[in-house]
Backbone as JSON, one array per atom type, in Angstrom:
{
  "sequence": "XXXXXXXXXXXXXXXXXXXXXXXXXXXXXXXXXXXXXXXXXXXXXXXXXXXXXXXXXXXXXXXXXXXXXXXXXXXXXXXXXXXXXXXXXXXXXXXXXXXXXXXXXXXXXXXXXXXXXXXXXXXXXXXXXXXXXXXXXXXXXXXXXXXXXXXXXXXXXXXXXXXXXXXXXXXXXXXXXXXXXXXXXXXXXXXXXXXXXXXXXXXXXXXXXXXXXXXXXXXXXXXXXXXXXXXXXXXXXXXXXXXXXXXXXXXXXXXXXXXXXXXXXXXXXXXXXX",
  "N": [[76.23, 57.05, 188.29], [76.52, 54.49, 186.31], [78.51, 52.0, 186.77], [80.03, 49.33, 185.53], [82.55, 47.01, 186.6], [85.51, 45.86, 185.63], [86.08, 43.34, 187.28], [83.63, 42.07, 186.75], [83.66, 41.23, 184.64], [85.43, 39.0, 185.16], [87.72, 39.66, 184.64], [91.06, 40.43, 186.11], [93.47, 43.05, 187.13], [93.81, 45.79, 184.98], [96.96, 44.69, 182.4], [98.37, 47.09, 181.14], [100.92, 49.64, 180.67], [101.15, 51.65, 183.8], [100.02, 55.13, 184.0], [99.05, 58.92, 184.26], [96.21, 60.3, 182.95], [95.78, 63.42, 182.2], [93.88, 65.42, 180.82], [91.56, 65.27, 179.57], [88.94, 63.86, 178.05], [88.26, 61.46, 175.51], [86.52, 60.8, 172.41], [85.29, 57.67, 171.04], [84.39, 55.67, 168.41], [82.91, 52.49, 167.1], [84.08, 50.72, 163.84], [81.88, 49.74, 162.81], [78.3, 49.41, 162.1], [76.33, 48.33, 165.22], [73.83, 47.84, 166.39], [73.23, 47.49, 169.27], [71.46, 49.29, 170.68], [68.99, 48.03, 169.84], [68.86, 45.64, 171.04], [69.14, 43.21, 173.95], [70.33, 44.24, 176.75], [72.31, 42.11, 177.7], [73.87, 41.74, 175.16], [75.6, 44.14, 174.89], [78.03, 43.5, 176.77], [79.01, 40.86, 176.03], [79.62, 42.45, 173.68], [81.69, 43.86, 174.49], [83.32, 41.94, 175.58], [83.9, 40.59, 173.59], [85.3, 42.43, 172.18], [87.76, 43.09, 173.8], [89.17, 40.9, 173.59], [89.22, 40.27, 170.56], [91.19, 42.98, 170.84], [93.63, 41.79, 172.12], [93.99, 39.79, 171.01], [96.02, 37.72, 168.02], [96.32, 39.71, 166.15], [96.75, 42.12, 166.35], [97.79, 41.88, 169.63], [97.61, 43.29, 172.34], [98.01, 44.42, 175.38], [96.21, 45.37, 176.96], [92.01, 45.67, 176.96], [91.75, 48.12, 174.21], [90.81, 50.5, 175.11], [90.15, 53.07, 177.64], [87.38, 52.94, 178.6], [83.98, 52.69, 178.31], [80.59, 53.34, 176.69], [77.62, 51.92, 177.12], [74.72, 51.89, 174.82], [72.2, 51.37, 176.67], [72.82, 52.97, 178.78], [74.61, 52.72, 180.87], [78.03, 52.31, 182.0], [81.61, 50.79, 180.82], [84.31, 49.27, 182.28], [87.37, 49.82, 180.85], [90.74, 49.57, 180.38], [90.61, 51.36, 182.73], [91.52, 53.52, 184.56], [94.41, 55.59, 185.49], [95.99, 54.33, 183.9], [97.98, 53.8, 180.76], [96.95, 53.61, 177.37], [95.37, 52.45, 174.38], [94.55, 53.47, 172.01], [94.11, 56.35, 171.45], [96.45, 57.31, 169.32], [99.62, 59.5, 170.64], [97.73, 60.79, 172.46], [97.22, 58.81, 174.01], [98.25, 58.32, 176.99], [97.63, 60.94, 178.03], [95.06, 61.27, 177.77], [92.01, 60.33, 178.52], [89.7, 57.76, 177.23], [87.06, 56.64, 175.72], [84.65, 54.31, 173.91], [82.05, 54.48, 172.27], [80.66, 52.21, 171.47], [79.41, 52.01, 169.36], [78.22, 52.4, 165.56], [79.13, 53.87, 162.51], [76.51, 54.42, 161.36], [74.71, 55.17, 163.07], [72.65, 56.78, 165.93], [74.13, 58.16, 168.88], [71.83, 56.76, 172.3], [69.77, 58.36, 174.29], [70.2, 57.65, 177.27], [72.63, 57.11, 176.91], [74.22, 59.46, 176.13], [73.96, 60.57, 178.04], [75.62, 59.07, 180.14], [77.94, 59.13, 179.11], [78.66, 61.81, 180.06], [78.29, 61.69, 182.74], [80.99, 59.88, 183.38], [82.34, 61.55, 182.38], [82.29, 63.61, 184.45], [82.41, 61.92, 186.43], [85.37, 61.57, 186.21], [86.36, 63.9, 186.21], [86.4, 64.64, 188.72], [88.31, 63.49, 189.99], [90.46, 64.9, 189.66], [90.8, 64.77, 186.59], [91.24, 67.03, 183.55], [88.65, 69.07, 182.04], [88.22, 68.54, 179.08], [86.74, 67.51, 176.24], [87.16, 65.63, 173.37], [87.35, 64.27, 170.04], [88.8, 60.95, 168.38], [89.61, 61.56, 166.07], [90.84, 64.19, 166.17], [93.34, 63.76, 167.22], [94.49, 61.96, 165.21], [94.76, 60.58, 161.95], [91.52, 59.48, 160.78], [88.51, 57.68, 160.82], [86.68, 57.9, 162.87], [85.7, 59.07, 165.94], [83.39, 58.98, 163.75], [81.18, 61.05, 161.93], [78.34, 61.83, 162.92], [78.95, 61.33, 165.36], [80.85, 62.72, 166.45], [79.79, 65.35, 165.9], [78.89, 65.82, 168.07], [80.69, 66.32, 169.86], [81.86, 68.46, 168.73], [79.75, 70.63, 169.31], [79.23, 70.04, 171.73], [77.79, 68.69, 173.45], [78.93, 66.26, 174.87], [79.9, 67.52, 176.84], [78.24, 68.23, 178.46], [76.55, 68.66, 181.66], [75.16, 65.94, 183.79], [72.11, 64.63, 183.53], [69.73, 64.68, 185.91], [67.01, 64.08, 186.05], [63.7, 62.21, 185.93], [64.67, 59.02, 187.11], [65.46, 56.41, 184.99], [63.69, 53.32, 184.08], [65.91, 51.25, 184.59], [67.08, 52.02, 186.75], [65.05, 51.88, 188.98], [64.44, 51.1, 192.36], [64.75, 48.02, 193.57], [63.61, 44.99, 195.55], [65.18, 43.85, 196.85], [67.15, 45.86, 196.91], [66.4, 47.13, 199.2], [65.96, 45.56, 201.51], [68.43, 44.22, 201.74], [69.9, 46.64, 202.36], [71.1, 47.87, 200.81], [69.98, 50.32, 200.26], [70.01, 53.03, 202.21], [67.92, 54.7, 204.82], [66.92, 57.08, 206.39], [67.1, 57.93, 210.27], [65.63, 59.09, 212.79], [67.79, 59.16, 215.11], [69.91, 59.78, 217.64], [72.4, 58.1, 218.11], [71.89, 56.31, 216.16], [72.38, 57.55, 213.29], [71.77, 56.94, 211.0], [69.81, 54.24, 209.38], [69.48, 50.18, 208.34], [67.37, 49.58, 205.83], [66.06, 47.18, 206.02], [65.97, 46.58, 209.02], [64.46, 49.2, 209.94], [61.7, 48.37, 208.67], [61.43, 45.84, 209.92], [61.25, 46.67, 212.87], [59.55, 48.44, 212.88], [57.1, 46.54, 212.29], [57.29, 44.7, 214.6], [56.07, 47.33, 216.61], [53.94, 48.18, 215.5], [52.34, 45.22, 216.19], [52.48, 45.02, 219.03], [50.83, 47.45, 219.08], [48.51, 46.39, 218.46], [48.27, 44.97, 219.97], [47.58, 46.09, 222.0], [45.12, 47.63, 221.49], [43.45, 45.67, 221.56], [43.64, 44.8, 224.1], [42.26, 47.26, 225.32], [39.88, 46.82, 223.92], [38.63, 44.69, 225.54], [38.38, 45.99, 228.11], [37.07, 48.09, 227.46], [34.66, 46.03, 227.07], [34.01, 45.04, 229.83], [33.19, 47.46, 230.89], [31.02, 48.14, 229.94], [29.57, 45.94, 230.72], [29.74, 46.51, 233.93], [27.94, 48.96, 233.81], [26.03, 48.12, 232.69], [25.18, 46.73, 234.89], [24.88, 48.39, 237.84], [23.07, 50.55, 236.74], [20.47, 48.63, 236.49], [20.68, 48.2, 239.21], [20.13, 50.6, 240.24], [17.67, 51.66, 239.13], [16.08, 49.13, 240.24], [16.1, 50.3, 243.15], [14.6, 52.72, 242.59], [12.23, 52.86, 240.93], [11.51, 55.25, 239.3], [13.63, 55.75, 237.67], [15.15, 55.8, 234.42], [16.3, 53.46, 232.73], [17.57, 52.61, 230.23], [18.03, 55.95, 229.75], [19.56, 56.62, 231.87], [22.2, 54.55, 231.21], [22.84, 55.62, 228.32], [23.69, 58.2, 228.8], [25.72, 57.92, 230.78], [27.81, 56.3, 229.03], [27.84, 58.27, 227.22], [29.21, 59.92, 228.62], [31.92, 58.87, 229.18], [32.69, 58.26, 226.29], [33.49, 61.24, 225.57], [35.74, 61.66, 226.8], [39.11, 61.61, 225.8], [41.17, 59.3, 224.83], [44.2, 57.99, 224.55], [46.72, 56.15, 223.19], [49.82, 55.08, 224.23], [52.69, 54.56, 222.29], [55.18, 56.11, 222.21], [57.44, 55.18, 223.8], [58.21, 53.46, 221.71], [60.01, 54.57, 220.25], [62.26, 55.01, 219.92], [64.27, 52.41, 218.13], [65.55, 48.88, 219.26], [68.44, 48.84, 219.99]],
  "CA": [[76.84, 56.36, 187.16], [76.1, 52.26, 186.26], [80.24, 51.58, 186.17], [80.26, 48.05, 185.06], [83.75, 46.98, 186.79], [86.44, 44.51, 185.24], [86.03, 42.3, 187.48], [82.41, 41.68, 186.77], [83.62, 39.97, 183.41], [86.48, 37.89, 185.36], [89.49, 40.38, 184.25], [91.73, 40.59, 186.63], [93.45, 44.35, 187.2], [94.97, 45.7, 183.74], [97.94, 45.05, 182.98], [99.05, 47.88, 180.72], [101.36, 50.47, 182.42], [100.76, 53.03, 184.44], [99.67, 56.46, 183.31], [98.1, 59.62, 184.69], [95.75, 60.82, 181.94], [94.57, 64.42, 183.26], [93.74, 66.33, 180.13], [90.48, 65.31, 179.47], [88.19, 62.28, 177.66], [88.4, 61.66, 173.78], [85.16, 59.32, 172.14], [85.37, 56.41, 169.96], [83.01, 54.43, 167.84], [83.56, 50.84, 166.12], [84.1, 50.8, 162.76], [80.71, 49.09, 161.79], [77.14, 49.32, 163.05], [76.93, 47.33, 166.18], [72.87, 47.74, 166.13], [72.93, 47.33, 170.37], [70.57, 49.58, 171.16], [67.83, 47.48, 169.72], [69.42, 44.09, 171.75], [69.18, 43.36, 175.15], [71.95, 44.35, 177.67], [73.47, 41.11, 177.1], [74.63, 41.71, 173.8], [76.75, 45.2, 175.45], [78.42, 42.52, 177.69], [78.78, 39.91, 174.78], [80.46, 42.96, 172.73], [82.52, 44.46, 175.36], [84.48, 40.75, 175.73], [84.97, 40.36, 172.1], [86.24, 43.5, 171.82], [89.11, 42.74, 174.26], [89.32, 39.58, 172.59], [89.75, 40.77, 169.25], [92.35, 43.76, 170.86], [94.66, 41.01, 172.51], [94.15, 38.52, 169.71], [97.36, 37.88, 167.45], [96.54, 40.29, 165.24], [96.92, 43.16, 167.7], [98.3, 41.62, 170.65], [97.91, 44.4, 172.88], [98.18, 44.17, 176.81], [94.24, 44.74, 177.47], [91.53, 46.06, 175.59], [92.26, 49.36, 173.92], [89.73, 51.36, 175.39], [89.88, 53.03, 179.11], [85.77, 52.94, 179.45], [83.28, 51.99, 176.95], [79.17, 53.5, 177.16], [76.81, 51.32, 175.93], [72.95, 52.32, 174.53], [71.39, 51.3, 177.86], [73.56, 53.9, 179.94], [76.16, 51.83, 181.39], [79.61, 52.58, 181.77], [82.28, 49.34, 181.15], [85.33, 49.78, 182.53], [88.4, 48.71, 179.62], [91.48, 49.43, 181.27], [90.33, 52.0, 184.01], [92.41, 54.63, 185.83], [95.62, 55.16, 185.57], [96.47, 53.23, 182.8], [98.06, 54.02, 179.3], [96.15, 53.01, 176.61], [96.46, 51.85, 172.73], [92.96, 54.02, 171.26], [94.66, 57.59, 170.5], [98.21, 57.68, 169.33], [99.37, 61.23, 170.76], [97.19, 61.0, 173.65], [96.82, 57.38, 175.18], [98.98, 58.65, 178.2], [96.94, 62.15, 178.96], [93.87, 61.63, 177.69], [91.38, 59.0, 178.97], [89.74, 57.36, 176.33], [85.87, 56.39, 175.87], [84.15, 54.34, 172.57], [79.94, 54.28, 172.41], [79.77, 50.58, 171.24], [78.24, 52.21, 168.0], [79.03, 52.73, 164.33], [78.93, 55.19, 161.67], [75.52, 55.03, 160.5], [74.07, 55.11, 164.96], [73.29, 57.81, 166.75], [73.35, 57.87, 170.97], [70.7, 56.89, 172.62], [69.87, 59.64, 175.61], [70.84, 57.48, 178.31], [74.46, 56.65, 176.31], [74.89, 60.44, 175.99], [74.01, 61.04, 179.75], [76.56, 58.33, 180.35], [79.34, 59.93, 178.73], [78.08, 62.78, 180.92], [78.42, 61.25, 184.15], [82.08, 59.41, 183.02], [83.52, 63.14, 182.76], [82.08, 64.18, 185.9], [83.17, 61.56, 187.49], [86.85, 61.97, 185.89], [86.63, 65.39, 186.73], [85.72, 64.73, 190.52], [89.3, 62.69, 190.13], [91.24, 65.17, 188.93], [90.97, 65.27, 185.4], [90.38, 68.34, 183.39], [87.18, 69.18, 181.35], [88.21, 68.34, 177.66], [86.15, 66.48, 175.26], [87.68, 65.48, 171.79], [87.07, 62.96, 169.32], [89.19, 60.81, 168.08], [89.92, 61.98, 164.65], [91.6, 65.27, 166.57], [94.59, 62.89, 167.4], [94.81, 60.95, 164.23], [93.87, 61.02, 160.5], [91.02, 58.6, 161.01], [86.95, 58.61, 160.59], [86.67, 57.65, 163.96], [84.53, 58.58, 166.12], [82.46, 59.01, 163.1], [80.38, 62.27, 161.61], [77.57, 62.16, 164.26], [79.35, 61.43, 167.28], [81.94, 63.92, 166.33], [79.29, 66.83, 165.75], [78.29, 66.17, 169.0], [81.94, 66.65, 170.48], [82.14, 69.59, 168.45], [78.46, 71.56, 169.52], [79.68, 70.63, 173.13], [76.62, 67.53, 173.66], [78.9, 65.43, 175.84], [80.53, 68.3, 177.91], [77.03, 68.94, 179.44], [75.5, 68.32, 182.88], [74.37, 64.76, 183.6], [71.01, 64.53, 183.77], [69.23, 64.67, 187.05], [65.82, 64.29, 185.89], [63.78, 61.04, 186.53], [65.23, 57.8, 186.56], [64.75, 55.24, 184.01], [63.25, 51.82, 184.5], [66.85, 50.24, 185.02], [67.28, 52.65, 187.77], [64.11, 51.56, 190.03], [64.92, 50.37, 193.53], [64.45, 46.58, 193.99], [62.91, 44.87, 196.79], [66.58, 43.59, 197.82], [67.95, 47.14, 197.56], [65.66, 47.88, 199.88], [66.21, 44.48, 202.14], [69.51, 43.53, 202.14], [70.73, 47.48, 203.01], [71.8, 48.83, 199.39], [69.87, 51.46, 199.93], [70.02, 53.2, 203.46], [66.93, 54.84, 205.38], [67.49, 58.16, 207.48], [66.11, 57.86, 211.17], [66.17, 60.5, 213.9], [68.42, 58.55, 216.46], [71.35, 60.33, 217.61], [73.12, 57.06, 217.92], [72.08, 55.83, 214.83], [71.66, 58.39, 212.78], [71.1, 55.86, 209.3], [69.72, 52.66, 209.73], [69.41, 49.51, 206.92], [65.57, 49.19, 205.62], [65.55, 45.76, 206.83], [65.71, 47.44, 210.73], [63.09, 50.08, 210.35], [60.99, 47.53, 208.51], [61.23, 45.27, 211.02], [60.8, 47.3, 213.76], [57.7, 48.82, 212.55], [56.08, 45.66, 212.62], [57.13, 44.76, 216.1], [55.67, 48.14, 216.87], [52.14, 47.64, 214.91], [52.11, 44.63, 216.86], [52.28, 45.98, 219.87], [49.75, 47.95, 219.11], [47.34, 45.68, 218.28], [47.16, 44.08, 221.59], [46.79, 47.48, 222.93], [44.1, 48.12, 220.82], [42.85, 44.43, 222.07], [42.99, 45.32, 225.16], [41.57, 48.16, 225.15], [38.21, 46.43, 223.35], [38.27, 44.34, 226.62], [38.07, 47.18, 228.88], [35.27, 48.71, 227.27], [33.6, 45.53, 227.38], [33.91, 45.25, 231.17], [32.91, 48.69, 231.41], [29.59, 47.9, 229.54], [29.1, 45.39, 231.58], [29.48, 47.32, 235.12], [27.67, 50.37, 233.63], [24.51, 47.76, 233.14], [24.57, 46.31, 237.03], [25.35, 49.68, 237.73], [21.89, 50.98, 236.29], [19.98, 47.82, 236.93], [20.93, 48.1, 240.56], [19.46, 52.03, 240.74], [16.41, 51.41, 238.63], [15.25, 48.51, 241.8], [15.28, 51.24, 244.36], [13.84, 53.67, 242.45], [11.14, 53.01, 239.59], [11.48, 56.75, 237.72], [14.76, 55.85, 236.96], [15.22, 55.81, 233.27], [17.72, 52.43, 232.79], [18.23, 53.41, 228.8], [18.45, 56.86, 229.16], [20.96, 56.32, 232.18], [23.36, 53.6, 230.54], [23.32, 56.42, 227.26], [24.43, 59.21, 229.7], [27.2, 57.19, 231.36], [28.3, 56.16, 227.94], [28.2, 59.68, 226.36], [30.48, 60.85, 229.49], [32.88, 58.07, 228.47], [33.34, 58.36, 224.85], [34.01, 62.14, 225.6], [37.38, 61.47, 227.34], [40.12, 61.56, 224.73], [41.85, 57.72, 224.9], [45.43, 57.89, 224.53], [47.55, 54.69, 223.17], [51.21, 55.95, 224.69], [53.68, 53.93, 221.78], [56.33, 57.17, 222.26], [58.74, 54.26, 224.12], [59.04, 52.64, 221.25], [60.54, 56.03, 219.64], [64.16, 54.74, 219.29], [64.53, 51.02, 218.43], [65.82, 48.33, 220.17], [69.64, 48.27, 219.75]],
  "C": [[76.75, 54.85, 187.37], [77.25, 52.09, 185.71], [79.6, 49.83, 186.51], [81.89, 47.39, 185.44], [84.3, 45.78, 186.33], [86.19, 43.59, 185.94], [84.78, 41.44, 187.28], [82.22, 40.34, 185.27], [84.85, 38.69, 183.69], [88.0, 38.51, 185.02], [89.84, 40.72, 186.08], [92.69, 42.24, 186.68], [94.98, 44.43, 185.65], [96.48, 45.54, 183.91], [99.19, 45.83, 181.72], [99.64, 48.71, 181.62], [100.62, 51.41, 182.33], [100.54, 54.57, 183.76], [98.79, 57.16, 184.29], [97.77, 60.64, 183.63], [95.23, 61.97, 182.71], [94.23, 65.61, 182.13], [92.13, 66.51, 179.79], [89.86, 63.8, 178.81], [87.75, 62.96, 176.27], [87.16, 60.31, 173.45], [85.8, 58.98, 170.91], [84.3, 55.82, 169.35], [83.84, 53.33, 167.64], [83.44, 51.22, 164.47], [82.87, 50.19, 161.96], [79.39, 49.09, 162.7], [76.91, 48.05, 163.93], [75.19, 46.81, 166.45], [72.56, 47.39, 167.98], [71.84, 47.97, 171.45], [69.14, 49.5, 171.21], [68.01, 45.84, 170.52], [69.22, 44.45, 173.26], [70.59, 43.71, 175.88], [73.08, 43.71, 177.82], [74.5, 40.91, 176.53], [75.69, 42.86, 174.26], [77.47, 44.09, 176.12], [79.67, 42.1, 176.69], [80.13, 41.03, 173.98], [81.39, 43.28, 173.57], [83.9, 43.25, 175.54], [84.91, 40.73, 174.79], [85.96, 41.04, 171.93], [88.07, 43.47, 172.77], [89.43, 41.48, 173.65], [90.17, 39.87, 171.8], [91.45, 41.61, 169.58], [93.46, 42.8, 171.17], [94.75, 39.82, 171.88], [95.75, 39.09, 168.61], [97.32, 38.75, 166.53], [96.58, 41.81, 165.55], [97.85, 42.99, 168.85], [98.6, 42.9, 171.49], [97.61, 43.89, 174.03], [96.75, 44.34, 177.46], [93.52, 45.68, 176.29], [91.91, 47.39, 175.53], [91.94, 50.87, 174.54], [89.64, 51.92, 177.02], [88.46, 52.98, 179.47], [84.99, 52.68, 177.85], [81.41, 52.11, 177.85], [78.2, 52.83, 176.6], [74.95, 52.02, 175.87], [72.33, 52.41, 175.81], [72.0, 52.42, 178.84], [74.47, 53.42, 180.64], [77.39, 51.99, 181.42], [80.2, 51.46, 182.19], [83.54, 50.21, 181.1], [86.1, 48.68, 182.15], [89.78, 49.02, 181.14], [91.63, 49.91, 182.61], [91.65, 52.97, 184.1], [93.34, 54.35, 186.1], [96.43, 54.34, 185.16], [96.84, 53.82, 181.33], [97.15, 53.42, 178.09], [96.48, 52.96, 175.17], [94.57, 52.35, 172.13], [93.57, 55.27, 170.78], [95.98, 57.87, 170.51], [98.34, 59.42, 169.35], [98.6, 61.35, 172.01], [96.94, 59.72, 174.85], [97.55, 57.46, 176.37], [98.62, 60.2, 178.92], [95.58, 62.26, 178.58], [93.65, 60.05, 178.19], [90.17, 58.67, 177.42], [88.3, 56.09, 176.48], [85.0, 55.75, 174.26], [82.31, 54.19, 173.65], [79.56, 53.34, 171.95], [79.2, 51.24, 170.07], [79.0, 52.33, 166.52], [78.77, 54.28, 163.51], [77.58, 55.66, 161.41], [74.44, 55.12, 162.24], [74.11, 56.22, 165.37], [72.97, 57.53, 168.65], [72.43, 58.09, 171.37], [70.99, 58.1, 173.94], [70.61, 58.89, 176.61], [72.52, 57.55, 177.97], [74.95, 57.94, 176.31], [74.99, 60.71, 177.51], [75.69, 59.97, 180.63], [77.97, 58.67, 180.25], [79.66, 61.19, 179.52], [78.79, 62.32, 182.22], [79.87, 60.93, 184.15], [82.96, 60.31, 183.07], [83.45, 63.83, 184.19], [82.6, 63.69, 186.69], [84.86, 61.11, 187.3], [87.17, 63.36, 186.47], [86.67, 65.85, 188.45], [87.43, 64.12, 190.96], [90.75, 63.89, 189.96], [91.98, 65.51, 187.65], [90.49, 66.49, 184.53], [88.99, 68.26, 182.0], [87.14, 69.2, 179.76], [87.64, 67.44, 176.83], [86.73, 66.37, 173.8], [87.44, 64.55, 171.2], [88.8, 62.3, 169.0], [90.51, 61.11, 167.15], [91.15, 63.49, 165.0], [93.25, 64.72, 166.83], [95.49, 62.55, 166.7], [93.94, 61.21, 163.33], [92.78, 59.89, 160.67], [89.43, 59.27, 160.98], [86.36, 58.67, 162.51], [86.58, 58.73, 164.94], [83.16, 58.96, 164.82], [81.66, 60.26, 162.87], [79.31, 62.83, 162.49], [78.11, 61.96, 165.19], [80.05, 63.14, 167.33], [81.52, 65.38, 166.58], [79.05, 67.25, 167.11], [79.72, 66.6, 170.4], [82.0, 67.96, 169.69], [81.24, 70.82, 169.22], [78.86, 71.44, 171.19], [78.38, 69.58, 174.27], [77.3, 66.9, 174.97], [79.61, 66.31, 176.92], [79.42, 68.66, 178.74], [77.32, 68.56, 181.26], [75.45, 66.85, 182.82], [73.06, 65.27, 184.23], [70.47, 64.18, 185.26], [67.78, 64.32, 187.07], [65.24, 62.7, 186.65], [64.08, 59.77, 185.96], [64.75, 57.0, 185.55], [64.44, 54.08, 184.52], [64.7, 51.0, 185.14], [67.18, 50.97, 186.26], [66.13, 52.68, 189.24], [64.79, 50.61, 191.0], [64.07, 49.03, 193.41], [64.28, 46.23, 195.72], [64.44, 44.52, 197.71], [66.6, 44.7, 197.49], [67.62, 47.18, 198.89], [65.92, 46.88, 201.39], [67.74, 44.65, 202.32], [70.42, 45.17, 202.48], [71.56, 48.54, 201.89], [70.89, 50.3, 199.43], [69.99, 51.67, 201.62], [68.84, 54.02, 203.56], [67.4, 55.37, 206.69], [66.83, 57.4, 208.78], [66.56, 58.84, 212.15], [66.32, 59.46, 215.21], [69.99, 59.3, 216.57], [72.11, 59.57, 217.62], [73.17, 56.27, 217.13], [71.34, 56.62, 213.96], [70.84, 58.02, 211.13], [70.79, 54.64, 209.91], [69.54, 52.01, 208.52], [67.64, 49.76, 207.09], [65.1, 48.3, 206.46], [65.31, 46.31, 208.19], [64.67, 48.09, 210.75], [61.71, 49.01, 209.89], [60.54, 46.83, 209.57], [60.66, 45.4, 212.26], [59.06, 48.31, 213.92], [57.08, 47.62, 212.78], [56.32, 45.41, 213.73], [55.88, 46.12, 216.7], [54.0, 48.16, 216.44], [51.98, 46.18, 215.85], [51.64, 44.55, 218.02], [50.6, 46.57, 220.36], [48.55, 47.85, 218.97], [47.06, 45.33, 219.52], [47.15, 45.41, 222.21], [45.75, 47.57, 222.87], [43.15, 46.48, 221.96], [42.27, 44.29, 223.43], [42.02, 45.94, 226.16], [39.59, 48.12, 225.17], [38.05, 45.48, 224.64], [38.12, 44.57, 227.9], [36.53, 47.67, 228.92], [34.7, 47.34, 227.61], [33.03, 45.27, 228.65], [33.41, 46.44, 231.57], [31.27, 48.42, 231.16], [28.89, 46.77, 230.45], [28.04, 45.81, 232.81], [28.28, 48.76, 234.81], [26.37, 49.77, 233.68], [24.04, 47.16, 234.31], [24.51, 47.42, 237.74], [23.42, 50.63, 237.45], [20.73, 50.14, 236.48], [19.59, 48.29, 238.65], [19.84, 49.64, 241.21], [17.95, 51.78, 240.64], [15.52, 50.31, 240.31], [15.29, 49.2, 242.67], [14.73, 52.28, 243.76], [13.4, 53.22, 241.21], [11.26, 53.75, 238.18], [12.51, 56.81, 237.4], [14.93, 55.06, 235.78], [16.5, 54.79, 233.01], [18.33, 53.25, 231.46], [18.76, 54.74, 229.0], [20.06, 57.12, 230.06], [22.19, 55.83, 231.72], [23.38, 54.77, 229.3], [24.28, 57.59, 227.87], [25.77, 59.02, 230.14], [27.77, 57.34, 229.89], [28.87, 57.13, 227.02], [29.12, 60.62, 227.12], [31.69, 59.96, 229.28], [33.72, 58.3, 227.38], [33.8, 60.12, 224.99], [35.87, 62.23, 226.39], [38.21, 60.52, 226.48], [41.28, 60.03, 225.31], [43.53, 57.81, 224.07], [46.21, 56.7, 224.35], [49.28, 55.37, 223.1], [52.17, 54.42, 223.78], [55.04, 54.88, 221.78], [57.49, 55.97, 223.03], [59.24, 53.58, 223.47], [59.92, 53.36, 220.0], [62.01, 55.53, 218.59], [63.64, 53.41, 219.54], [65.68, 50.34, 218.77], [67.39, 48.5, 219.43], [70.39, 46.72, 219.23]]
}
C-alpha cells in the first residue's frame, strides 16, 4: 500500500477525538467531477489540502478533514484523520466505521489502481482489527453520495476483493536510491548477517572483482615466465642433440600445461568483511 502520511503535507496528529472504528470501511465521492485521473499526482496532493481546507473553513469548521483516508486515481492512499479517530463523513457511523472518499465525482469511474487501493486500505484495516464490511455512503444517510457507479461497485462486492498481486506499475519500480541508500534489503547467506543493505553487497562485489583481476594479472605473468623457461628449456636440449624437434617440443610442454585445470581460490572472500 502507497499510504501518503499526514505528516507529509505538514499536519500535525489529528485532532478530532478518539474512536475505535471496527465495523468496517464506507466510500465517498466529491460532489463534482474532480477530472484527477487525467492530472498529474500533484493535483491529488493539491486536492487532498483543499479539501481539509474547505472542511475546517468557517463554513464547516470541523476539527480536521472529514475523511479517515482518501484513494486517489494513481493508487495512493492519503491519510485524513487516520486511526482511531472519529470522524464527520457518515452520520450514524463516524465512530465504527472508518471512512474512505475516491477524490472522484458522479460522472468518474475508478481507475484500476484506485480500486486496488481501496483493496489494500481494507486489508490493511483488517490486519488491524477491523472487520470486513464495505458500504457506501448513502447506506448511512439519505444522500447521492458515493454516487451510482461507485455504489454499484460496493454493492457487486468490487472493493471487498483481493488486492492485486500481479505486476507492478511504473510508480512501483525500484529506484537506484532504493537500492543504495538500503530501502530495499538484499538476502545473503551469512549466519551473522543474515540481510544485508545493497550498498554492502554492491560494494563488496567490487572489492571482490578486483581482487580478482590482479589474480587474473598475475596469473598472465606466470604464464609468461613459463613461456619463457619452456624456450631456454628447449633451446638448451636442441644444442646437445640436433634431432630434437624445438617446435614440436615447446607445443608438447605447452599442451601438458594447458591440460591442468587452473583454479582462482576467491571462496575467502565468501562472507564479507564485517
Amino acid at each position: 500500500m502507497k499510504l501518503v502520511q499526514r505528516d507529509t503535507f505538514g499536519w500535525g496528529p489529528s485532532a478530532a477525538g478518539p474512536a475505535k472504528p471496527r465495523q468496517g470501511l464506507v466510500i465517498h465521492y466529491d460532489g463534482s467531477n474532480q477530472g484527477l485521473a487525467g492530472k498529474p499526482h500533484t493535483a491529488c496532493i493539491a486536492y487532498w489540502k483543499n479539501t481539509r481546507k474547505f472542511h475546517m473553513g468557517s463554513n464547516r469548521g470541523w476539527a480536521d478533514i472529514g475523511y479517515s483516508f482518501g484513494c486517489c486515481p494513481h493508487g495512493h492512499v492519503f491519510e485524513g484523520r487516520g486511526l482511531d479517530r472519529v470522524q464527520a463523513a457518515q452520520p450514524g457511523g463516524n465512530s465504527t466505521w472508518y471512512s474512505c472518499t475516491l477524490m472522484s465525482g458522479p460522472g468518474e469511474d475508478p481507475t484500476t489502481v484506485q480500486i486496488n487501493a481501496v483493496r489494500e486500505l481494507r486489508a490493511w484495516l483488517m490486519s488491524k482489527g477491523v472487520g470486513q464490511g464495505v458500504k457506501g455512503h448513502r447506506d448511512f444517510f439519505s444522500t447521492s453520495c458515493p454516487g451510482d457507479r461507485l455504489y454499484a461497485l460496493v454493492r457487486n462486492g468490487t472493493f471487498a476483493g483481493s488486492p492485486s498481486t500481479g505486476s507492478p506499475s511504473k510508480e512501483d519500480d525500484v529506484s537506484a536510491e532504493d537500492v543504495w541508500t538500503g530501502k530495499i534489503k538484499v538476502p545473503y547467506a551469512s549466519p551473522d548477517k543474515p540481510e544485508w543493505q545493497a550498498a554492502t553487497v554492491l560494494t563488496n562485489h567490487g572489492v571482490w572483482l578486483r581482487k580478482l583481476s590482479g589474480q587474473i594479472d598475475a596469473l598472465n605473468a606466470q604464464v609468461g615466465a613459463q613461456n619463457v623457461t619452456i624456450k631456454a628449456l628447449a633451446d638448451a636440449l636442441a644444442a646437445r642433440d640436433s634431432a630434437v624437434n624445438v617446435d614440436a617440443l615447446i607445443g608438447r610442454i605447452r599442451s601438458e600445461i594447458e591440460s591442468v585445470t587452473v583454479r582462482l581460490d576467491v571462496t575467502s572472500e565468501a562472507s564479507p568483511p564485517a
